[in-house]
TORGU-23706 format. One line per 3 residues: their letters; for each residue x negated, y, z of C-alpha. Coordinates in steps of 0.1 Angstrom, whole numbers, plus 2048, in hexadecimal, padded with zeros to 3 digits. Layout:
N
a) X Y Z | ...
END
This chain:
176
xxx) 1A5 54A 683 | 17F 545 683 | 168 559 677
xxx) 15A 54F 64F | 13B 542 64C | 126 549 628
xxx) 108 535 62B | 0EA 547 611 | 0D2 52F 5FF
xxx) 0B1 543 5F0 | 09C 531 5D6 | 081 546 5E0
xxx) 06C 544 600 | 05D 55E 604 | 069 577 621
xxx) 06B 596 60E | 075 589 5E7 | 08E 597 5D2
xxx) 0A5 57C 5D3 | 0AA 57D 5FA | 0AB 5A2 5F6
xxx) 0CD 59A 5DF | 0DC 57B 5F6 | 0D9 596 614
xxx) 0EA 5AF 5FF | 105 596 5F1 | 105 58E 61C
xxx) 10E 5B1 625 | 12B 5AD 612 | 13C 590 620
xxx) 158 592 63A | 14A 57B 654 | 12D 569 661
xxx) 10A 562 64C | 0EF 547 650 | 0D6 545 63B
xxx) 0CD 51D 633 | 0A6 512 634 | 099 500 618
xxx) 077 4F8 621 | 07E 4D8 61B | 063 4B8 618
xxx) 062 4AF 5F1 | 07C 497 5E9 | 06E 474 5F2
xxx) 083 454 5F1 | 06A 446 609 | 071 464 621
xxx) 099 45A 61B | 095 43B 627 | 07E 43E 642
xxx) 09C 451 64B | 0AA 476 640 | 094 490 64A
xxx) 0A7 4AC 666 | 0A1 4CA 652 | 0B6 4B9 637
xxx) 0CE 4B1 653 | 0CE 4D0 65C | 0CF 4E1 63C
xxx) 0EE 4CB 635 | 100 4D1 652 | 102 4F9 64C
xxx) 10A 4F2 62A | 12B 4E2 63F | 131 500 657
xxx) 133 516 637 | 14E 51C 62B | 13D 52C 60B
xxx) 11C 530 5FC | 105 549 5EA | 0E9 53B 5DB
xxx) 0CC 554 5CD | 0BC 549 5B1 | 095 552 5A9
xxx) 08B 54E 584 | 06C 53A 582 | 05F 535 561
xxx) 07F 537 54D | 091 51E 568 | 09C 51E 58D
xxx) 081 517 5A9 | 079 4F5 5AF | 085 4FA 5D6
xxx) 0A5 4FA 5C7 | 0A5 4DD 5B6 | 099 4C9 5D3
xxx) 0AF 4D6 5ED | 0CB 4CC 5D2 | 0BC 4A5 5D2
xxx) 0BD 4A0 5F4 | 0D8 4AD 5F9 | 0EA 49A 5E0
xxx) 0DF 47B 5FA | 0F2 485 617 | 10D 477 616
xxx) 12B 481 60E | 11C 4A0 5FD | 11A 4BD 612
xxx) 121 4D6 5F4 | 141 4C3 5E7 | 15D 4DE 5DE
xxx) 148 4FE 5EB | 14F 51C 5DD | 12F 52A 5D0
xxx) 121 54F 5C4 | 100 550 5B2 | 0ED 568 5B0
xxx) 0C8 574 59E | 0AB 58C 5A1 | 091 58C 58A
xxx) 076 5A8 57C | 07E 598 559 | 094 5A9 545
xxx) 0B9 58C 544 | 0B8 590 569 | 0B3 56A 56E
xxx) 0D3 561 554 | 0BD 543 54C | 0BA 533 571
xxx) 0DE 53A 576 | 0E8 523 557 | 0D1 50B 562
xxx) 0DE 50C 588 | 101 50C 581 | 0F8 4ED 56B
xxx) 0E1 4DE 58A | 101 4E2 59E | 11B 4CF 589
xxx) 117 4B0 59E | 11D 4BE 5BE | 13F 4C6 5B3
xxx) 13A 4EC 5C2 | 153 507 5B7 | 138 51E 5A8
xxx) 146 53E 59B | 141 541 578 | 144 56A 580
xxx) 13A 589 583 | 117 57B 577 | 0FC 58F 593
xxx) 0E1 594 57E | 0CA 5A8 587 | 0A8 5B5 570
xxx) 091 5C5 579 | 092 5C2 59A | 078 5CF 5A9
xxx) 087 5F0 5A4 | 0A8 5E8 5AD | 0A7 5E5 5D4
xxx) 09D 607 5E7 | 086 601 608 | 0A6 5F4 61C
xxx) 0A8 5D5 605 | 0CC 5E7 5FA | 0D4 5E6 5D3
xxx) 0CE 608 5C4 | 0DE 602 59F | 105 607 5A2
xxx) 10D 5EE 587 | 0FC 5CF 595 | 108 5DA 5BB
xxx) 12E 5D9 5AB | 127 5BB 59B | 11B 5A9 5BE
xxx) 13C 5BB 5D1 | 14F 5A9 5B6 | 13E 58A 5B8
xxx) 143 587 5E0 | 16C 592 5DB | 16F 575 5C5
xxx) 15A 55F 5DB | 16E 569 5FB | 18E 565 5EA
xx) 186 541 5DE | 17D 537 603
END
């Protein structure tokens, strides 16, 4: 049998945010391999498309194939999910066939507000819907205040949310 692969999608780029601190965290507690997907990705551009389909998307989509789930963490930016997101999502939605087709899914959120990002999940899950991924509808990860929920290893310090992630991962592993 090979080894599992859970490829981890971050809606934030920055090295040390608290969303990457939670997709690490959800990583630890997967039974198999993790690869974290890039998604510094040009601006969609139909241009760009046809000129031919740019490698990192290539790339991006081909991993998104090797997985055999996903986690996808999801910033809150102004009330919605980061616009990296949404155009990773377009262009992937023109490789075809669609890399994310019938992928189980995890999401997960970080946010210093107060819902924990419950607003960019709804929004994500409904950004998803045409890529026909299995995203789990639960144990919602939702985690407030953030900032004071990871110690200085990047490990989740509140007990509720870090049952709530080992949750989330059983399910996702089980639906693999």
């Amino acid at each position: 049998m090979t080894e599992r692969t859970l490829l981890g999608l971050c809606g934030a780029l920055r090295a040390a945010s608290l969303n990457r601190k939670l997709m690490l965290e959800a990583a630890r507690l997967w039974d198999g391999r993790f690869v974290e997907g890039d998604l510094r990705l040009p601006l969609y551009d139909g241009d760009l498309e046809d000129a031919g389909m740019p490698d990192a998307v290539l790339r991006l989509c081909e991993a998104i194939r090797a997985a055999d789930a996903l986690v996808i963490a999801c910033p809150e930016y102004n009330k919605a999910p980061p616009g990296v997101l949404k155009n990773a999502l377009d262009w992937i939605s023109r490789v075809k066939p669609n890399a994310l087709w019938g992928k189980p899914v995890a999401i997960v959120s970080a946010t210093d507000g107060r819902a924990g990002g419950e607003r960019t999940q709804t929004m994500l899950r409904a950004m998803l819907a045409p890529h026909r991924v299995e995203a789990l509808g639960w144990p919602e990860v939702l985690v407030a205040d953030a900032s004071a929920q990871f110690d200085a290893d990047g490990r989740l310090v509140n007990a509720q949310n870090r049952t709530a992630l080992e949750a989330l991962m059983t399910r996702l592993s089980t639906a693999v």
